[in-house]
N, C-alpha and C positions, 0 to 999 in steps of 0.2 A: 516574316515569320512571327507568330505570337506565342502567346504567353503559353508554356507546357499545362495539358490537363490537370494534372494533380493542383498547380497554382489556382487554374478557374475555379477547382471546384469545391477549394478552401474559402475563396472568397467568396462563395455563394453560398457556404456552408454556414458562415461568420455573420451574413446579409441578411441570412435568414432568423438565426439565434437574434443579434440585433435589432429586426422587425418582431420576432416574440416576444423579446422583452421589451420596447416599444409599447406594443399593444397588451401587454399584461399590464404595464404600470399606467398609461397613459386611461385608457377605458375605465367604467364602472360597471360594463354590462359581463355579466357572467357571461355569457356565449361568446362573446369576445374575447372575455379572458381565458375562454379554454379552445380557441382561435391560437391565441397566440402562447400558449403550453405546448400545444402541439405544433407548431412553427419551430418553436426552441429545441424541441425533440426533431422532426425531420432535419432541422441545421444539425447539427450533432451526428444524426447520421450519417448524414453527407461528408462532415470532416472526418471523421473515424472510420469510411470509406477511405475518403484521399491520402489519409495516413498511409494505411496498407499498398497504395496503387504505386505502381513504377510502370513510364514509361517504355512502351515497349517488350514488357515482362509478359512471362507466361505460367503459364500452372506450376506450381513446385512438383512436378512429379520430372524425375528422373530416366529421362528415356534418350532416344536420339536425338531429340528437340533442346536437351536442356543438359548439360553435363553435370557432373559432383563438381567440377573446377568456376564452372559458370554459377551455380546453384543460388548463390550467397547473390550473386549482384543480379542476376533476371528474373529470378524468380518473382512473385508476386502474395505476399505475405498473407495468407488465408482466414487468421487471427482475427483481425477488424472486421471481414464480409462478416464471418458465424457470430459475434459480439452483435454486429447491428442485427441480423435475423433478428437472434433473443429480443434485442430491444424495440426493434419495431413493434411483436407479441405483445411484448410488454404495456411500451407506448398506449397501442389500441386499448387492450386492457381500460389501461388508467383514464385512457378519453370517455370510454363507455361506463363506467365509475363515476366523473365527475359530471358527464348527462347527465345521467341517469341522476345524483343529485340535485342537477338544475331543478330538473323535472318536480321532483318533490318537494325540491324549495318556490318552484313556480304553483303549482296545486295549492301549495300553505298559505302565502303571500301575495297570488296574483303578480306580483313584480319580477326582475331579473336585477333591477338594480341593487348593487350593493349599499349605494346611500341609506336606502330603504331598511335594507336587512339588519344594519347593525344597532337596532332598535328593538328587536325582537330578542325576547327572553327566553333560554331552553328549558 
């Protein structure tokens, strides 16, 4: 018997944040740093998922499937899925924001490196 789902998928959720921020701090290439931004955010998601998840649960709705007596302990906390929705949107969002800055700091300077960049005066 192994480890219950909710445990896997904290620690792959952990694995992940760990490897973003890895590669945000360790790298100097902008594309890699917004690599591992968006690593940090999909980890994040994934544990703010596992939060809400119980084994074996089923939809909080109230019917023949799930009583007012059972409610509290089967049910499956709906909170966390509709939070990560939003923040996925989000996420993307902000990855296509900070391309999209690559891009024009690539066009200005020819480079991605940040060595480079922080020589330049605005």
């Amino acid at each position: 018997m192994g480890l219950p789902i909710s445990q896997i998928l904290l620690a792959t959720g952990f694995a992940l944040v760990l490897t973003g921020f890895w590669g945000i701090l360790k790298h100097r290439n902008i594309l890699r740093i917004i690599i591992g931004f968006s690593l940090v955010d999909t980890g994040l998601h994934i544990v703010m998922v596992a939060t809400g998840y119980i084994t074996g649960g089923t939809a909080p709705i109230v019917d023949e499937a799930l009583s007012i007596a059972d409610g509290a302990a089967r049910s499956v906390d709906p909170i966390p899925s509709a939070l990560v929705v939003t923040a996925i949107v989000i996420g993307f969002s902000v990855t296509a924001v900070m391309l999209s800055f690559a891009i024009v700091l690539f066009q200005a300077t020819k480079t991605l490196s940040i060595d480079r960049l922080t020589e330049q005066k605005w």
